[in-house]
C-alpha positions as CSV (number, residue, x, y, z in Angstrom):
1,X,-16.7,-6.5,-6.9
2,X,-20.1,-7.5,-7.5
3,X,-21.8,-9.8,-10.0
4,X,-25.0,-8.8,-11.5
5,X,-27.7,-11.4,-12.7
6,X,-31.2,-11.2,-13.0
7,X,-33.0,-11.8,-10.0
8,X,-35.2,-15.2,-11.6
9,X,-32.4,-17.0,-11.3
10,X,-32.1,-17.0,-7.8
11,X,-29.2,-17.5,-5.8
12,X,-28.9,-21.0,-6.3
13,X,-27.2,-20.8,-9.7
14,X,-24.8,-18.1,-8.7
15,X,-23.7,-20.3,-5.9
16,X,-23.3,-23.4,-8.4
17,X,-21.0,-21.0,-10.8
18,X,-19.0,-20.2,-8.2
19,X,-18.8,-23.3,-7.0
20,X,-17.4,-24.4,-10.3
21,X,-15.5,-21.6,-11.8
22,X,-14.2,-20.1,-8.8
23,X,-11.1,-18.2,-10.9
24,X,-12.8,-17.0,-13.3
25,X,-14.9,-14.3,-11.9
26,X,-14.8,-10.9,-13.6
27,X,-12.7,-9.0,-16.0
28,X,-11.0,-5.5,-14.2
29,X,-11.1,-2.4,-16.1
30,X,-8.8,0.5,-14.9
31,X,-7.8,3.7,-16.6
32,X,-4.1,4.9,-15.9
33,X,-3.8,8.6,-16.2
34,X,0.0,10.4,-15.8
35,X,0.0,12.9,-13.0
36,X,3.4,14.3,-13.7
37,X,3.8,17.8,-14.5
38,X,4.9,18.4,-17.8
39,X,8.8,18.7,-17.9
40,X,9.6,17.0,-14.8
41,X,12.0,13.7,-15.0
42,X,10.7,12.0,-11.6
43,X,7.2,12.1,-10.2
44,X,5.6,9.5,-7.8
45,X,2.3,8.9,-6.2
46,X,2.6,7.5,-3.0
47,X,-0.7,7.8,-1.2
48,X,-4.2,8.7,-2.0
49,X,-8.0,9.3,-0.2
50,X,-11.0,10.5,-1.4
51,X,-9.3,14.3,-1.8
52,X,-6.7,13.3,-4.3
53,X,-3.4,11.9,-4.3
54,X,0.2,12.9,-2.4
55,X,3.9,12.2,-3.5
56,X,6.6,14.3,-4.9
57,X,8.0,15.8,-8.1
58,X,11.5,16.5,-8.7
59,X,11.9,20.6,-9.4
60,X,14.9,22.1,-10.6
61,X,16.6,19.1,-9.4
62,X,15.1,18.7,-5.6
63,X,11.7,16.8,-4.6
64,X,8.9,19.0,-3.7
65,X,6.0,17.3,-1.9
66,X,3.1,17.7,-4.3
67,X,-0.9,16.8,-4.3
68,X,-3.1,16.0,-7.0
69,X,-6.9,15.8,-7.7
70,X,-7.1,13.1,-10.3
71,X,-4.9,15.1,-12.8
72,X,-2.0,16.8,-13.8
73,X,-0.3,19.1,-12.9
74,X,-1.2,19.3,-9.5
75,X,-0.5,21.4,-6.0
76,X,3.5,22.0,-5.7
77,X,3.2,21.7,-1.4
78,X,6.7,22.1,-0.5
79,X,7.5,25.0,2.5
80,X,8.7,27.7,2.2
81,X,7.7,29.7,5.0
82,X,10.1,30.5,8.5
83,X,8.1,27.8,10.0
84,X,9.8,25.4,7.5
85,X,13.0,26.8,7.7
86,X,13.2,26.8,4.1
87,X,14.0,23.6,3.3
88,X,16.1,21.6,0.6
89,X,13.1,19.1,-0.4
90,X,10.0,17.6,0.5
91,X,7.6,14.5,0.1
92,X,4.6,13.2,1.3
93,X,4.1,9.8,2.1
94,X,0.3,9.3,3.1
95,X,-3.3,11.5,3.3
96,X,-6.3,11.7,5.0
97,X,-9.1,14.0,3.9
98,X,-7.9,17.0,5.3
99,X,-4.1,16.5,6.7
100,X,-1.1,14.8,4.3
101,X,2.3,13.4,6.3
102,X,5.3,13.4,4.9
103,X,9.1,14.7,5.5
104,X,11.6,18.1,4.6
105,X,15.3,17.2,4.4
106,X,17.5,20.2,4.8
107,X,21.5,19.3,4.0
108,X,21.1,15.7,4.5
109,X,18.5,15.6,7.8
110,X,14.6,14.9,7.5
111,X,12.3,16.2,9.8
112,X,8.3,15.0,10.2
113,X,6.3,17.2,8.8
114,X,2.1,17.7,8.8
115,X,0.7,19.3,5.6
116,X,-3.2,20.5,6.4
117,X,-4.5,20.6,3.3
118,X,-7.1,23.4,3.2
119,X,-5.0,26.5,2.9
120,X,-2.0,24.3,2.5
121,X,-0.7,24.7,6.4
122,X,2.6,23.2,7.2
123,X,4.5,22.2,10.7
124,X,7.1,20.4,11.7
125,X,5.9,17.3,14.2
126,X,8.0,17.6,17.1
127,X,11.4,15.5,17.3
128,X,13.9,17.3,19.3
129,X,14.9,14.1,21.2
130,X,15.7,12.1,17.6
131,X,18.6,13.8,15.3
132,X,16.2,13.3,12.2
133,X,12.7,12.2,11.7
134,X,10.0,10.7,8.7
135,X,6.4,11.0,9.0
136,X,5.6,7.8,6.9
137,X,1.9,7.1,7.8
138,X,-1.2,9.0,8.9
139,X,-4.5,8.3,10.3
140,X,-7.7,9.5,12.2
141,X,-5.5,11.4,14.7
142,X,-2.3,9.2,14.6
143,X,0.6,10.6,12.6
144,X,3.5,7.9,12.5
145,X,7.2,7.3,11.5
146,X,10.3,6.7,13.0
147,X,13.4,8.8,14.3
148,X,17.0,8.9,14.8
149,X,18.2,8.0,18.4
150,X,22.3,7.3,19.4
151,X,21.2,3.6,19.7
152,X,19.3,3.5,16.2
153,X,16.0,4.3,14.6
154,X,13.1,3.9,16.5
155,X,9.4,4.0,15.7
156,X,7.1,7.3,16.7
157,X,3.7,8.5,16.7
158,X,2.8,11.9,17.0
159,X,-1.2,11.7,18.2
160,X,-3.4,14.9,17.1
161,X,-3.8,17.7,19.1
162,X,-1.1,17.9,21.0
163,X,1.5,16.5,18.1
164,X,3.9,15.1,21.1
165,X,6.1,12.2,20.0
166,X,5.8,8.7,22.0
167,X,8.3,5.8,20.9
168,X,6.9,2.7,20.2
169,X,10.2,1.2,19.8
170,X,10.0,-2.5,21.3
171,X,13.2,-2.5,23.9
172,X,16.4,-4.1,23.9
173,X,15.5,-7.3,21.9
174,X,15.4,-5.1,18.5
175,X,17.9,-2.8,17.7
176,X,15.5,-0.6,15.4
177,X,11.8,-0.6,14.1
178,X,10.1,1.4,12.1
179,X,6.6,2.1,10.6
180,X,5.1,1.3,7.3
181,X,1.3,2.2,7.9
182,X,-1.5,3.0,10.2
183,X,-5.5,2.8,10.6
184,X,-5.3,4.6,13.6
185,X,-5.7,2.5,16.2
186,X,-3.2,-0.3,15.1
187,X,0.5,0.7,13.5
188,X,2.7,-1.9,11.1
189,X,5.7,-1.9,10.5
190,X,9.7,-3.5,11.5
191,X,11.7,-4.6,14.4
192,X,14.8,-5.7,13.6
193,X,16.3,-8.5,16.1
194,X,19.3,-7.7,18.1
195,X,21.4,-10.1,16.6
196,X,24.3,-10.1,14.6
197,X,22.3,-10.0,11.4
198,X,20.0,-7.3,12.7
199,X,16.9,-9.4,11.6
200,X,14.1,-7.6,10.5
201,X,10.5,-9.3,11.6
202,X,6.8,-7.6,10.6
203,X,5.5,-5.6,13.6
204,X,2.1,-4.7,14.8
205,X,1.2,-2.3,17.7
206,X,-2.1,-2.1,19.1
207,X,-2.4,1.7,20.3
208,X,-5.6,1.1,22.2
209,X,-3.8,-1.8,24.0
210,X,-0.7,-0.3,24.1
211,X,0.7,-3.9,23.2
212,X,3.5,-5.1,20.7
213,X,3.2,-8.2,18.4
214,X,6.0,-9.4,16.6
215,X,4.4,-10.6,13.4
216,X,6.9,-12.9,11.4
217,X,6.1,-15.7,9.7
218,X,6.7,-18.7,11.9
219,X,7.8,-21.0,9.3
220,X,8.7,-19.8,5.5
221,X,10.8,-16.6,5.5
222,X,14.0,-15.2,6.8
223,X,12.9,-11.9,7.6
224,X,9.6,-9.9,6.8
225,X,8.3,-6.5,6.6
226,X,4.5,-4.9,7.0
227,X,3.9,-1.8,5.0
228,X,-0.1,-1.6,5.9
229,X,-2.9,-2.3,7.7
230,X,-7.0,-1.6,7.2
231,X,-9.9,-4.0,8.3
232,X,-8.5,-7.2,9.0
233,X,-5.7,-7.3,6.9
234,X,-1.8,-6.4,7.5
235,X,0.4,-6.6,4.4
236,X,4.0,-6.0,3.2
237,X,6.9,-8.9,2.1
238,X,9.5,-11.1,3.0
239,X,12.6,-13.0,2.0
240,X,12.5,-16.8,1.9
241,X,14.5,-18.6,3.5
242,X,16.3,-22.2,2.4
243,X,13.3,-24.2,2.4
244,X,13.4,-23.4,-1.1
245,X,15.7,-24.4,-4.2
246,X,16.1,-20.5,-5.1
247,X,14.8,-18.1,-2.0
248,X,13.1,-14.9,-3.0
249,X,11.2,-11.7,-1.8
250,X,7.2,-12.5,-1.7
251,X,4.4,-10.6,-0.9
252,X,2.8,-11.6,2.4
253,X,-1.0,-10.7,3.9
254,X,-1.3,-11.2,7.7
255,X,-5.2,-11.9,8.5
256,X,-6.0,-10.7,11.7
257,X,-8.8,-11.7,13.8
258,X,-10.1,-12.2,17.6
259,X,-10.3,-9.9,20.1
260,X,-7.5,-7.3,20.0
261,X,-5.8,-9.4,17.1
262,X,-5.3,-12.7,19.1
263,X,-5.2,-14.8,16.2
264,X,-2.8,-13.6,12.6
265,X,-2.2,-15.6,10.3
266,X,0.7,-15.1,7.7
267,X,-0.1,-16.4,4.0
268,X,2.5,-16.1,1.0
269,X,0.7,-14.1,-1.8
270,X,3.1,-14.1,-4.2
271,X,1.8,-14.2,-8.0
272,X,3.0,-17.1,-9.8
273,X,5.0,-16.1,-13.0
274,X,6.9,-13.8,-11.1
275,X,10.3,-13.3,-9.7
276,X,10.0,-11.3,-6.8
277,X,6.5,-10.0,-5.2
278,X,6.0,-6.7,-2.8
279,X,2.2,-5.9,-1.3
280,X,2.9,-2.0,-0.5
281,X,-0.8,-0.7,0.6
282,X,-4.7,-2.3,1.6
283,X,-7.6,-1.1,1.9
284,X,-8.9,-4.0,3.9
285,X,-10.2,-5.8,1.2
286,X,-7.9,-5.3,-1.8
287,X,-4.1,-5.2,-2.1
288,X,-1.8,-3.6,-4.3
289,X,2.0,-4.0,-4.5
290,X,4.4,-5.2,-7.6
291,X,6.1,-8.0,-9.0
292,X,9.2,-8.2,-10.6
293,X,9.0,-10.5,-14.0
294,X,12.4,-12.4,-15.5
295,X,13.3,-9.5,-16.9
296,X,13.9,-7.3,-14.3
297,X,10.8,-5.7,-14.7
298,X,8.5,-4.0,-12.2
299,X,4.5,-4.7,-12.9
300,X,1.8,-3.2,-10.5
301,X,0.0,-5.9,-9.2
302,X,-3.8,-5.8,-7.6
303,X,-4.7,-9.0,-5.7
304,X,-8.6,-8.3,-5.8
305,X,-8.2,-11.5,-3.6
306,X,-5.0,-13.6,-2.3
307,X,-5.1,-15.9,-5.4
308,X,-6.6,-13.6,-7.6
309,X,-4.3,-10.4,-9.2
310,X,-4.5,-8.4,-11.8
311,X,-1.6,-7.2,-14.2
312,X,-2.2,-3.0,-13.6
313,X,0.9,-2.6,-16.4
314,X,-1.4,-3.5,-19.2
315,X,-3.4,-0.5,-18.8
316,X,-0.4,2.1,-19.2
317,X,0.2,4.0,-22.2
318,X,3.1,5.6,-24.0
319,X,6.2,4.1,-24.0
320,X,6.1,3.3,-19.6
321,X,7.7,-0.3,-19.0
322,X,8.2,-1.0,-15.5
323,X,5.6,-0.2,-12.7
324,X,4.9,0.1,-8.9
325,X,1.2,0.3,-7.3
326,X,2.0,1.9,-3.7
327,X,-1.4,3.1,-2.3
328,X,-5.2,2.6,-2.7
329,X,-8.3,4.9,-1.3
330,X,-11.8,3.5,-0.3
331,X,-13.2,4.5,-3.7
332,X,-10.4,1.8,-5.6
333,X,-8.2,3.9,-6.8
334,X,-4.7,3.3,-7.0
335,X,-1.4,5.4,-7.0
336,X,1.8,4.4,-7.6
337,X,4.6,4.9,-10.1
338,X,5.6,3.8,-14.2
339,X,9.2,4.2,-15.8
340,X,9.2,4.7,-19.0
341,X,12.0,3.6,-21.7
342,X,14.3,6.5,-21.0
343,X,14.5,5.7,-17.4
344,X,12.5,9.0,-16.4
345,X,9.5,8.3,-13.3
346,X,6.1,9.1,-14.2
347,X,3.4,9.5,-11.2
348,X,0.7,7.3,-11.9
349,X,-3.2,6.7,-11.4
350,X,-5.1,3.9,-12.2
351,X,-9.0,4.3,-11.6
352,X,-11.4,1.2,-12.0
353,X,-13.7,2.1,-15.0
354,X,-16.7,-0.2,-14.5
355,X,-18.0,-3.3,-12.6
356,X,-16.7,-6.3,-13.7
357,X,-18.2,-8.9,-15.8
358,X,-17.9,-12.3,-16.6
359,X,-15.2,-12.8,-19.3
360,X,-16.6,-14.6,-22.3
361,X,-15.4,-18.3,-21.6
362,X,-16.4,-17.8,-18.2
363,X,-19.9,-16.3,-19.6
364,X,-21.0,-19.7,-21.9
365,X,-19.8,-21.7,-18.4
366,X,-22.3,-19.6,-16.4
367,X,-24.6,-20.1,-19.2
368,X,-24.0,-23.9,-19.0
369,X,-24.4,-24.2,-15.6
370,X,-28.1,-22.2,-15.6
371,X,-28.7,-23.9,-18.2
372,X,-28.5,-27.3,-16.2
373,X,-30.2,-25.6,-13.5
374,X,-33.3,-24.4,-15.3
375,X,-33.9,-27.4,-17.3
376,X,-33.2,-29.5,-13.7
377,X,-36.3,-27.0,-12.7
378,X,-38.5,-28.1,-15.3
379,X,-38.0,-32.0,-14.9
380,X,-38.5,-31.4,-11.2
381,X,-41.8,-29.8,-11.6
């Protein structure tokens, strides 16, 4: 976000309205546009880049992993080739420019998959050592998810060319982890403890280290999650624990800094007015998740900053009244889902429509505050 002023009044002023209005910056603008096919009851966007968006679509009663360029009615993507062995359903989770990741699930057991875009290739990653297997999170040349050992589910990456599984799984203090996101050199996601509660904490691992952090909240939460990581930023939720008169889910951002990530930082970014708060997806800079209202309803939230969120369910249409945001590309845009009043799931996009600027109270501060400036000029000669 950028704010645009003429270039006589010189930085000075901007840095005084900022100074003094620091919550009241600009006005977001987003357009929401349905991706779902006419006639299907569930759709959902779950990840996007700069060559559309991935998710699936519910045909003829099974989910068929499914691509879109902005617009309905998109790329039905689900195998059907011997490679595939004809599968049951498909989804995809998460997209680069070229190569989507995602699952099939054939009588009850998912296997990895790796959808190249152009010419809509398809293989199964290899898993022969896990009895099932989800490819959750893709990156650069990093393919990640979990699979299905005797002992429990374990965390995987499948690195490009070769595709050949390594288990990131932490050892015998967790009994299972598993990955939300990647940005291809680091990978988020959960270790549970190996307690009697099965404790789940945040997790980062550093690929280029080969190193494991356990990332929960030192003081604040019972258990936590990460779902995503870009730049400096790691995000995802948590459950608080008794500290608190009522304890409830919040959406936590982990800001990582130092050399290899010495120092993270875990901050509680839950919107106020809110019940419960998720943060599903950065892009390094901005965050996008949901929050639940008294109600029981679902809103799409975008925190353009930790204390600064935008309300993304005031820009749907039609009759939708409960929504999820669950990815965002480097261009801003955001996927997610929207439910409309007869409970069926609409696959969603919402696209920023223009810079922001200054709301109009904010607009006769700012013109207060140059005001002061420029006549503080004059006196001072």
């Amino acid at each position: 976000m950028r704010l645009l002023f003429r270039a006589a009044v010189g930085s000075t002023a901007l840095i005084l309205f900022l100074t003094l209005f620091p919550a009241a910056l600009v006005r977001a603008d987003y357009t929401a546009t349905d991706l779902t096919p006419g006639g299907a009851a569930v759709a959902e966007a779950l990840g996007a880049s700069s060559s559309g968006q991935v998710g699936g679509v519910d045909v003829a009663g099974n989910v068929h992993a499914y691509l879109w360029n902005g617009a309905a009615p998109g790329t039905d993507l689900h195998p059907s080739g011997p490679g595939s062995g004809a599968p049951d359903s498909s989804l995809l989770f998460a997209m680069t420019a070229t190569q989507a990741a995602g699952s099939t699930f054939t009588s009850g057991t998912s296997h990895a998959g790796l959808w190249t875009l152009a010419g809509s290739g398809f293989q199964l990653l290899p898993d022969s050592a896990y009895s099932d297997s989800q490819a959750t999170a893709i990156a650069g040349s990093i393919i990640a998810g979990s699979g299905t050992t005797p002992g429990g589910i374990h965390a995987l990456v499948w690195t490009n060319p070769s595709l050949a599984a390594t288990d990131l799984h932490p050892g015998a203090g967790y009994s299972s982890s598993s990955v939300g996101g990647t940005d291809g050199v680091r990978v988020v996601g959960t270790a549970a403890l190996n307690n009697a509660t099965d404790d789940p904490h945040g997790a980062l691992w550093n690929l280029s280290t080969s190193s494991f952090s356990d990332i929960h909240p030192a003081t604040g939460f019972v258990n936590s999650n990460a779902l995503s990581v870009a730049g400096g930023q790691v995000v995802g939720y948590g459950l608080q624990d008794n500290s608190v008169a009522s304890p409830a889910t919040h959406a936590i951002l982990w800001t990582l800094s130092g050399l290899n990530d010495s120092s993270i930082v875990a901050t509680d970014i839950h919107p106020a007015g809110f019940e419960q708060s998720f943060a599903a997806a950065t892009d390094g800079s901005a965050i996008v998740g949901y929050a639940t209202d008294s109600s029981g309803f679902d809103h799409a939230i975008l925190w353009q900053s930790p204390t600064l969120t935008v309300d993304l369910s005031q820009f749907l249409t039609g009759d939708l009244v409960s929504s999820q945001a669950l990815g965002i590309d480097a261009q801003g845009d955001i996927v997610g889902n929207a439910t409309d009043s007869s409970g069926n799931q609409h696959a969603i996009q919402w696209s920023p429509t223009a810079v922001g600027v200054p709301e109009p109270a904010s607009a006769v501060l700012l013109g207060i505050a140059l005001g002061a400036l420029l006549v503080r000029r004059r006196r001072g000669g």
